[in-house]
Every structure is written in C-alpha cells, then in structure tokens.
N, C-alpha and C positions, 0 to 999 in steps of 0.2 A: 636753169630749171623754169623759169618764168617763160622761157618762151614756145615750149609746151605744149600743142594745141590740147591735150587733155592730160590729167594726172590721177594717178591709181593711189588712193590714199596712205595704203599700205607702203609704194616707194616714197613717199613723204615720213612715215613712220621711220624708215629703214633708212633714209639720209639726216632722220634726227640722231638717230643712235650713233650714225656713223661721223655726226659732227659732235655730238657728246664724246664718242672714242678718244676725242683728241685733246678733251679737256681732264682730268683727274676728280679733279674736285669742284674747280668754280668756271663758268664761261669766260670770265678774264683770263684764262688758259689760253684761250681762242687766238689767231691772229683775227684781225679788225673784222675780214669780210665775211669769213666761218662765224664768229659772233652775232651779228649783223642776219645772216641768214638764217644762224637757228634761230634766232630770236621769233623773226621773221614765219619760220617755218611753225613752232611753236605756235605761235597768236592764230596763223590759220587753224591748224588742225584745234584748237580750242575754240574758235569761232565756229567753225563749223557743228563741232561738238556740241556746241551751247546753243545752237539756234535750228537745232531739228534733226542734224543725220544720227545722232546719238553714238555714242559711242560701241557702241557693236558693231552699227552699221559700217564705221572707220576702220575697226579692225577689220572687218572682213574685205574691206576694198566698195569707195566708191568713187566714181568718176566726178573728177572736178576739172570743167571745163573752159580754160581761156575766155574771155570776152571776146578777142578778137577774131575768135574762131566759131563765137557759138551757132550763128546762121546757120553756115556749113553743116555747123555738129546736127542742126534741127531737120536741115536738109535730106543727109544723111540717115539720121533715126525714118523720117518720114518714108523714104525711099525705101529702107530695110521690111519696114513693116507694111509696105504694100499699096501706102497710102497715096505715095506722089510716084508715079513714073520713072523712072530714072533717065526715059526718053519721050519727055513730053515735051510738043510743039513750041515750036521759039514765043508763036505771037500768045500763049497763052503766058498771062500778066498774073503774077501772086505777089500781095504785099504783105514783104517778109520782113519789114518791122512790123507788121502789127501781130504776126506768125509768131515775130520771137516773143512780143508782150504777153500772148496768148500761153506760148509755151513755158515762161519763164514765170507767171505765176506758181508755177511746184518746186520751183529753186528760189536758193538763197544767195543773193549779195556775200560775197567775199571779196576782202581785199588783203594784197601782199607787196606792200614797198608802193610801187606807182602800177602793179596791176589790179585786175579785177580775174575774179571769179566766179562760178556758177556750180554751186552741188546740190543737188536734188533732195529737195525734204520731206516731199509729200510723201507720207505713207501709199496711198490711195494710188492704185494703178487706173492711167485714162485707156478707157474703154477700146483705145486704138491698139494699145499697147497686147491688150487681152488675149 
C-alpha cells in the first residue's frame, strides 16, 4: 500500500475494517505485520484528521499523495487544468522544486512507517483550480 502513487482515503478506511475483521477483540489478535499496519494505518487517517482534512472530508474520500510521486501528481493537476501544456518545448526550463514548495503550501505533512505523505487542507480553492 505504501507504494501507491495516490490513495483514496476511503480505501484506507475500508483496509482498516478489513484488518480489524481479523482481530475479535484486541489487535494482539493480529499476526505481527496486519498489527503493524493498522497501527500504521490508523495514526494516518488520525493525523490527517487532526491537522485539517476533517473528518468529513475523510469519509467522503480524499486524495493522499506519495512524496515520491508528488511532482508528477503537480504536473499533471497543472496540465488537467489548462495551465501547463502537456506539449511544451523541451528548452522551456520550470523549477519544479520551488512549484512543488509553492503547491504544497495547502497540504499537510504525513507520515507512515518510513513514508511520507501529502493531503490537502486548504479549504480555499486556488483561483487556477476555479
């Protein structure tokens, strides 16, 4: 699951129940690495909870995006909405760290095990978006 380039909060919901299924009553139910991961899985969707997407926003699904993917994922959004080309010139130069620092202001920092993560907190839609 970790290696994911995006995850729908909701299949994180839906892999907690399903690693709950296999406990009765306590996580020591668990073999080692089902424990491990809810655990895991859990402290996300609570972190996320707690630092902006709210818990509405969780149930109804949002997207939480790999670190190692986010570029791409910025690329992509940019492209979808009209903003970047999807076929612009080699020699045109855009620096895409300071795109993602820029983008990455309306997300939050997560982390699970030795990844990272990205979900979206700003209420406020950017004007590109619009």
């Amino acid at each position: 699951m970790y290696k994911l380039n995006t995850i729908d909060s909701r299949e994180i919901t839906k892999h907690i129940k399903f690693l709950w299924s296999g406990a009765r009553y306590h996580i020591s139910e668990l073999d080692e690495d089902d424990a491990l991961q809810l655990t895991e899985l859990e402290a996300l969707e609570k972190d996320a909870i707690e630092n902006g997407c709210g818990e509405s926003e969780w149930e109804n699904g949002i997207e939480i995006i790999n670190d190692n993917f986010i570029a791409n994922y910025i690329r992509q959004k940019l492209e979808d909405a009209e903003i970047l080309s999807r076929h612009f010139p080699s020699w045109l130069i855009i620096d895409w760290d300071e795109t993602v620092d820029n983008f990455l202001k309306d997300y939050t920092e997560l982390n699970m095990g030795h990844a990272t993560f990205w979900v979206r907190t700003s209420v406020e839609i950017p004007d590109w978006q619009k």
